[in-house]
C-alpha positions in Angstrom: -75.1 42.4 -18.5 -75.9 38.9 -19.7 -74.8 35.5 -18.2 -75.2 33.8 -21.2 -71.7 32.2 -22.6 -70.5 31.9 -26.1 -69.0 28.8 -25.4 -69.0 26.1 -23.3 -65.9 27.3 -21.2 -66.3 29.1 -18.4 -64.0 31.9 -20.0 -64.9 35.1 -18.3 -64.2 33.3 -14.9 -60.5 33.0 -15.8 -58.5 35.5 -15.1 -54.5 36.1 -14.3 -53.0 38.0 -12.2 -49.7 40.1 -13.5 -47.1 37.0 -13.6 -49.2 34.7 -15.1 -50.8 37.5 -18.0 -46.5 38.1 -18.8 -46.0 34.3 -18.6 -49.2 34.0 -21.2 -47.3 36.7 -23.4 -43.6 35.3 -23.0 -42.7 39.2 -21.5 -41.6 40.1 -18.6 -44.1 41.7 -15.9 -42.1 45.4 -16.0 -42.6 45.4 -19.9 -46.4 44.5 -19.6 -46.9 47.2 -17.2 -45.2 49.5 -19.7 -47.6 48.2 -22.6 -50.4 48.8 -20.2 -49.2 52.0 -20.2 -48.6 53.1 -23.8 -51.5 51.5 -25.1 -54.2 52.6 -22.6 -55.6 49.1 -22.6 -58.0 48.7 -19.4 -57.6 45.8 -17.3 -60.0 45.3 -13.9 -58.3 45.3 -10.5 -59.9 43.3 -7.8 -61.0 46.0 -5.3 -63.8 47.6 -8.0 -66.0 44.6 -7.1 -64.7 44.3 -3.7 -63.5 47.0 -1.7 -61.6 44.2 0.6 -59.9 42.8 -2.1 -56.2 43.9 -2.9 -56.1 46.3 -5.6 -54.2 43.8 -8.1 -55.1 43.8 -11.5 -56.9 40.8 -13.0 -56.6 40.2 -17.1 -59.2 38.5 -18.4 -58.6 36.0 -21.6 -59.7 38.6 -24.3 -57.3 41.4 -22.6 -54.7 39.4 -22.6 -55.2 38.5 -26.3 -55.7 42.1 -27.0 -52.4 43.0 -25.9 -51.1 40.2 -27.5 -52.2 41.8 -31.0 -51.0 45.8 -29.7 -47.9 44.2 -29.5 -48.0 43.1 -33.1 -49.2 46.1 -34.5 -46.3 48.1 -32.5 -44.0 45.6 -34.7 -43.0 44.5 -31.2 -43.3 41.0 -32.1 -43.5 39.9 -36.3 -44.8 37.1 -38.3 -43.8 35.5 -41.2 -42.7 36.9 -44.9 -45.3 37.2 -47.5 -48.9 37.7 -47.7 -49.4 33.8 -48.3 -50.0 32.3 -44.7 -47.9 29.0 -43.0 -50.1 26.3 -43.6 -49.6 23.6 -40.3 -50.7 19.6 -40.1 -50.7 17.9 -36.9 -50.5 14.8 -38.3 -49.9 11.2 -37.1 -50.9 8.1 -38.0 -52.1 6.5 -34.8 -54.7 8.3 -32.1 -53.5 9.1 -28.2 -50.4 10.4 -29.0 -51.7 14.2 -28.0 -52.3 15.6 -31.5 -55.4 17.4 -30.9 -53.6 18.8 -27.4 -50.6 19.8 -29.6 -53.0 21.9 -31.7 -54.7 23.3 -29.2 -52.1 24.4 -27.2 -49.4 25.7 -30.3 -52.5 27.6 -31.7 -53.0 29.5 -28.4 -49.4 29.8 -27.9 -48.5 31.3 -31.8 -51.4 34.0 -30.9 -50.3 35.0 -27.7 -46.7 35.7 -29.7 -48.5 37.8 -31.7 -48.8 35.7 -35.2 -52.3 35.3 -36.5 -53.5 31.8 -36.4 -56.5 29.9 -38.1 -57.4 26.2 -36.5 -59.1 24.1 -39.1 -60.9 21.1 -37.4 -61.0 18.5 -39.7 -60.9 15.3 -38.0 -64.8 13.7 -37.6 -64.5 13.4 -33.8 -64.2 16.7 -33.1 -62.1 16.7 -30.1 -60.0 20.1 -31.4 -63.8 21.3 -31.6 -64.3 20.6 -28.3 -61.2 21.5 -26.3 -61.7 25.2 -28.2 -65.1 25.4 -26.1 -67.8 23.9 -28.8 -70.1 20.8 -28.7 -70.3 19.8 -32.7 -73.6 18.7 -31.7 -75.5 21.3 -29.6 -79.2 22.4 -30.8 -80.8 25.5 -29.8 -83.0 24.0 -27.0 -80.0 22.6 -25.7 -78.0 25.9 -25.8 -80.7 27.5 -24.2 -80.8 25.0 -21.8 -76.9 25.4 -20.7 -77.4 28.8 -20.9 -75.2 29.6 -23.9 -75.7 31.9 -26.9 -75.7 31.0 -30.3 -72.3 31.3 -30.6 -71.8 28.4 -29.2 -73.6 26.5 -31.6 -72.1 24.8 -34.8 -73.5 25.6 -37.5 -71.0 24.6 -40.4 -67.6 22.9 -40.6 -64.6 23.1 -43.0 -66.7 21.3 -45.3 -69.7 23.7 -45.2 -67.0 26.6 -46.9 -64.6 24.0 -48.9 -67.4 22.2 -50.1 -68.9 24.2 -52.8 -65.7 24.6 -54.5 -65.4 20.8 -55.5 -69.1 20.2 -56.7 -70.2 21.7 -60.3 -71.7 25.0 -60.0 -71.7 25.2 -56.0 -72.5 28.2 -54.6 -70.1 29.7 -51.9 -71.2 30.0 -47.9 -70.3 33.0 -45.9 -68.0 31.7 -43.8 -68.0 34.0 -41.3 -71.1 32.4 -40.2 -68.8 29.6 -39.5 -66.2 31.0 -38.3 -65.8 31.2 -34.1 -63.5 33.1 -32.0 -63.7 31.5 -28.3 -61.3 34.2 -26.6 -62.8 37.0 -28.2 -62.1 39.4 -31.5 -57.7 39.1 -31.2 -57.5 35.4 -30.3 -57.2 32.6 -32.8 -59.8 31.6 -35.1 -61.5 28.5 -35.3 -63.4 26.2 -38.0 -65.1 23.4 -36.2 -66.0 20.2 -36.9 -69.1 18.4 -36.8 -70.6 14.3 -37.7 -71.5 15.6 -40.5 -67.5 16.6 -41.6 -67.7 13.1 -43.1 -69.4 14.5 -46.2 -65.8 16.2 -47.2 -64.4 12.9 -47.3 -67.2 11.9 -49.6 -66.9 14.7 -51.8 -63.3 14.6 -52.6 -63.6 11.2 -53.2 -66.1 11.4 -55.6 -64.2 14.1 -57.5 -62.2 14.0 -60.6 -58.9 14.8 -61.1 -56.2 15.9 -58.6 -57.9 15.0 -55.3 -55.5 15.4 -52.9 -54.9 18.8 -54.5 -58.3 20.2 -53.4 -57.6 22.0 -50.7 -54.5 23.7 -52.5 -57.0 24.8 -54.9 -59.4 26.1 -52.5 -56.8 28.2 -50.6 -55.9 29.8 -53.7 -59.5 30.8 -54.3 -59.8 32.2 -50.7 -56.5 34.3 -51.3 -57.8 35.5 -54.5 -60.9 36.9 -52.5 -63.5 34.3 -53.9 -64.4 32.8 -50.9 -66.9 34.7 -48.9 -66.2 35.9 -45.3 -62.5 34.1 -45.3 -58.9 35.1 -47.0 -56.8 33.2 -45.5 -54.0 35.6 -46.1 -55.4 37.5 -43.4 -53.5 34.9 -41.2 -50.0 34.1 -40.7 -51.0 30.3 -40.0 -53.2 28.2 -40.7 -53.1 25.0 -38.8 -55.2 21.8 -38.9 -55.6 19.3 -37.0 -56.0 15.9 -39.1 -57.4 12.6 -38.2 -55.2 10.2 -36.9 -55.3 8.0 -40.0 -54.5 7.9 -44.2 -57.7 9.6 -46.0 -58.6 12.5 -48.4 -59.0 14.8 -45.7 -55.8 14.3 -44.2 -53.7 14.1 -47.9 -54.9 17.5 -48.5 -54.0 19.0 -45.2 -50.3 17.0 -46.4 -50.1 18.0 -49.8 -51.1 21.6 -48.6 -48.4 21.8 -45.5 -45.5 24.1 -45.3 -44.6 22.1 -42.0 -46.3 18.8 -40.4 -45.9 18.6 -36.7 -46.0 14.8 -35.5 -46.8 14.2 -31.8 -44.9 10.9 -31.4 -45.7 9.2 -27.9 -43.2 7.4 -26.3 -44.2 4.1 -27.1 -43.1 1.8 -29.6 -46.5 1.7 -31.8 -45.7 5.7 -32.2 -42.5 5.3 -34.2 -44.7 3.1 -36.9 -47.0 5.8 -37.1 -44.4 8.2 -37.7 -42.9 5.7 -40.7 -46.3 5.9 -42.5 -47.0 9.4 -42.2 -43.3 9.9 -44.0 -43.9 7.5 -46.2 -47.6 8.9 -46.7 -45.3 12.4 -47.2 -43.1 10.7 -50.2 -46.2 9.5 -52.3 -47.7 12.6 -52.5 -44.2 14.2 -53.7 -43.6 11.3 -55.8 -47.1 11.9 -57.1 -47.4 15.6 -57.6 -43.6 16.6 -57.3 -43.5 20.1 -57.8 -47.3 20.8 -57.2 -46.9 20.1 -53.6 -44.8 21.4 -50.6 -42.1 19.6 -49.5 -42.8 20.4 -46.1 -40.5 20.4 -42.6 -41.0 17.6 -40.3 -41.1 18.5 -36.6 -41.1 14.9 -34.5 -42.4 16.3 -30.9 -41.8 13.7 -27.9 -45.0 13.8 -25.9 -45.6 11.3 -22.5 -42.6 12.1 -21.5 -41.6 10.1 -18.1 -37.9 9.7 -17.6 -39.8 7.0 -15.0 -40.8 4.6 -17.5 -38.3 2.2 -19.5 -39.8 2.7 -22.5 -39.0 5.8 -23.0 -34.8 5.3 -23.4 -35.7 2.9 -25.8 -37.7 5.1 -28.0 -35.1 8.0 -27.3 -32.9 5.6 -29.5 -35.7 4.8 -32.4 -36.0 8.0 -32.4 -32.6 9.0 -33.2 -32.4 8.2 -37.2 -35.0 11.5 -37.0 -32.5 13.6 -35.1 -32.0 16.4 -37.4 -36.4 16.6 -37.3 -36.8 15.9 -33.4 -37.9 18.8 -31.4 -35.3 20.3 -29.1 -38.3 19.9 -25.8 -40.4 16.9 -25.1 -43.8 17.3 -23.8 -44.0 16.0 -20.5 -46.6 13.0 -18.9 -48.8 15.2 -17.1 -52.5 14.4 -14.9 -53.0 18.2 -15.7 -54.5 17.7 -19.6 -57.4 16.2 -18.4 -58.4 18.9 -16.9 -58.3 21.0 -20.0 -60.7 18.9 -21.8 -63.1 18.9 -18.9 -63.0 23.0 -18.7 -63.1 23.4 -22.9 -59.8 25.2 -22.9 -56.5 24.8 -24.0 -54.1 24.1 -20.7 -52.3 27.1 -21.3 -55.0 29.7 -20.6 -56.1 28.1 -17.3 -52.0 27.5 -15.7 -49.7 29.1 -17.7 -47.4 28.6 -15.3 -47.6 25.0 -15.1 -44.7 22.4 -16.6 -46.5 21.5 -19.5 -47.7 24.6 -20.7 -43.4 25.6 -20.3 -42.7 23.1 -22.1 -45.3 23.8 -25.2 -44.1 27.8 -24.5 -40.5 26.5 -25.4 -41.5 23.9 -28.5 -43.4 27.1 -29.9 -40.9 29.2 -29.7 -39.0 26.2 -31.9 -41.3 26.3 -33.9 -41.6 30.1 -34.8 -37.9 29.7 -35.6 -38.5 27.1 -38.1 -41.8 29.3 -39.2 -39.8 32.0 -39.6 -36.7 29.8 -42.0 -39.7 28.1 -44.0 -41.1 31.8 -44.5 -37.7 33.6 -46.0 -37.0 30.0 -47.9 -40.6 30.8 -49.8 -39.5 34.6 -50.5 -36.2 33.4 -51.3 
């Protein structure tokens, strides 16, 4: 058996014992054990490697996804109406406020409920990239080096697939090529993002016509089965994660949005943010009216402290967004970190920690409002 890696994580040394694989899959550990049972889905016990060890099962990340999707296929958990998919932004307009955290962890967390989930990277730094287990700029030596596959290089962004479908007479990529799946076959799907993302940007701009429109146009192409390798109405989400400031990019992840998600950080500086991105929200409408989605607004809380002053006063600027604040607030916590320095989200390595409970109970907000958006659009 090879020790090469597909990633940079370290995923086939996590693994969860029973409480922590039913935490991971919101059930509750008699009902996994019956799944186990019904679906003849192997998972390893401790004492085949070491006859000392107690005989305690150990689920590895791609078992645990893989019962996450028997579930859905049992019609024991459901996804939205339609055959078009959710389209997510995590959008704000100001960086540290734990956008690229929020997508990491909802995309994990809407998979392990069962729904189908596409991340799109399309913010030049790469950070969503890199918290899903890829370096945008690996080479093959370097792989090598590391002992990783090629898998874990990237070798084509958002851009590579989208791009071809603004110029004259491009020629469509396969994007399965691009395409990665860090926890395996029935976890999320990914679309990184590389320095060389920036060339989107520069396309669009250059473009005529309806520019913020683009990617509206390209997800109609991919649903009519002209974009190589990728429908995207073989998800139930697509997500994005945007760059924390106003450009092309980050208009057409708006204009295409059936719901923006906006990490505000309890701090002052976050609540202007959140002004702009509304008011960002209005002039495309105002622009486009019925071409684009009026989409929900979810305001999530994140640096949570009820230790710092700050936050009761932003608890009150926050309160002329009441009806669009998230019922749970994402807690300060010295445990994030450690994600980014193990390439994976924080809820595959403690699922049982405060955090991850508290992104478990916004998600399950936010399949609600997935869900109303969903029978709205059949409506």
């Amino acid at each position: 058996m090879s020790d090469l890696r597909p990633t940079y994580a370290y995923i086939g040394a996590v693994e969860h014992r029973l409480k922590s694989a039913a935490a991971l899959l919101g059930v509750s550990e008699n009902t996994l054990r019956t799944t186990l049972a019904e679906s003849g889905i192997e998972v390893r016990r401790a004492n085949q490697d070491n006859p000392n060890a107690p005989a305690v099962r150990l689920f590895d990340l791609p078992t645990i996804f893989q019962i996450a999707e028997y579930r859905r296929a049992k019609k024991l958990t459901k996804g939205p109406e339609g055959k078009k998919p959710i389209v997510i932004a995590i959008e704000i307009i100001k960086g540290g406020t734990g956008k690229t955290t929020t997508a990491a962890e909802v995309a994990v967390q809407l998979q392990l409920q069962g729904l189908k989930v596409l991340g799109i990277d399309i913010d030049i730094q790469a950070n969503f990239t890199q918290l899903m287990g890829y370096e945008a700029d690996l080479t093959e030596d370097e792989a090598a080096m590391y002992g990783l596959t090629e898998e874990a290089i990237v070798n084509g962004t958002f851009a590579t697939i989208c791009g071809p479908f603004i110029e004259r007479n491009g020629r469509p990529v396969d994007a399965k090529a691009i395409i990665k799946y860090p926890f395996g076959p029935s976890g999320p799907a990914i679309i990184p993002a590389d320095t060389f993302f920036s060339d989107l940007e520069h396309d669009i701009s250059k473009t005529g016509g309806k520019r913020e429109l683009v990617f509206q146009k390209f997800f109609k192409e991919s649903l009519a089965g002209n974009v190589p390798g990728l429908n995207v109405g073989d998800f139930d989400v697509v997500l994005f994660d945007c760059p924390p400031n106003i450009s092309f990019v980050a208009t057409n992840a708006l204009a295409s949005a059936d719901i923006v998600i906006a990490p505000v950080k309890m701090e002052s500086f976050s609540v202007k943010g959140l002004s702009r991105l509304i008011g960002e929200v209005h002039t495309l409408k105002a622009e486009y009216g019925g071409e684009v989605k009026d989409p929900e607004l979810v305001i999530l809380p994140t640096y949570y402290s009820t230790n710092l002053p700050r936050v009761g006063r932003m608890q009150e600027k926050l309160a002329q967004y009441r009806a669009n604040t998230s019922p749970v607030s994402i807690s300060q916590s010295e445990e994030f970190p450690k994600s980014t320095d193990n390439y994976m989200p924080l809820t595959v390595i403690k699922p049982t920690c405060q955090p991850v409970k508290e992104y478990r109970m916004f998600v399950d907000h936010l399949i609600k409002r997935i869900n109303e958006v969903s029978k709205a659009r059949a409506s």
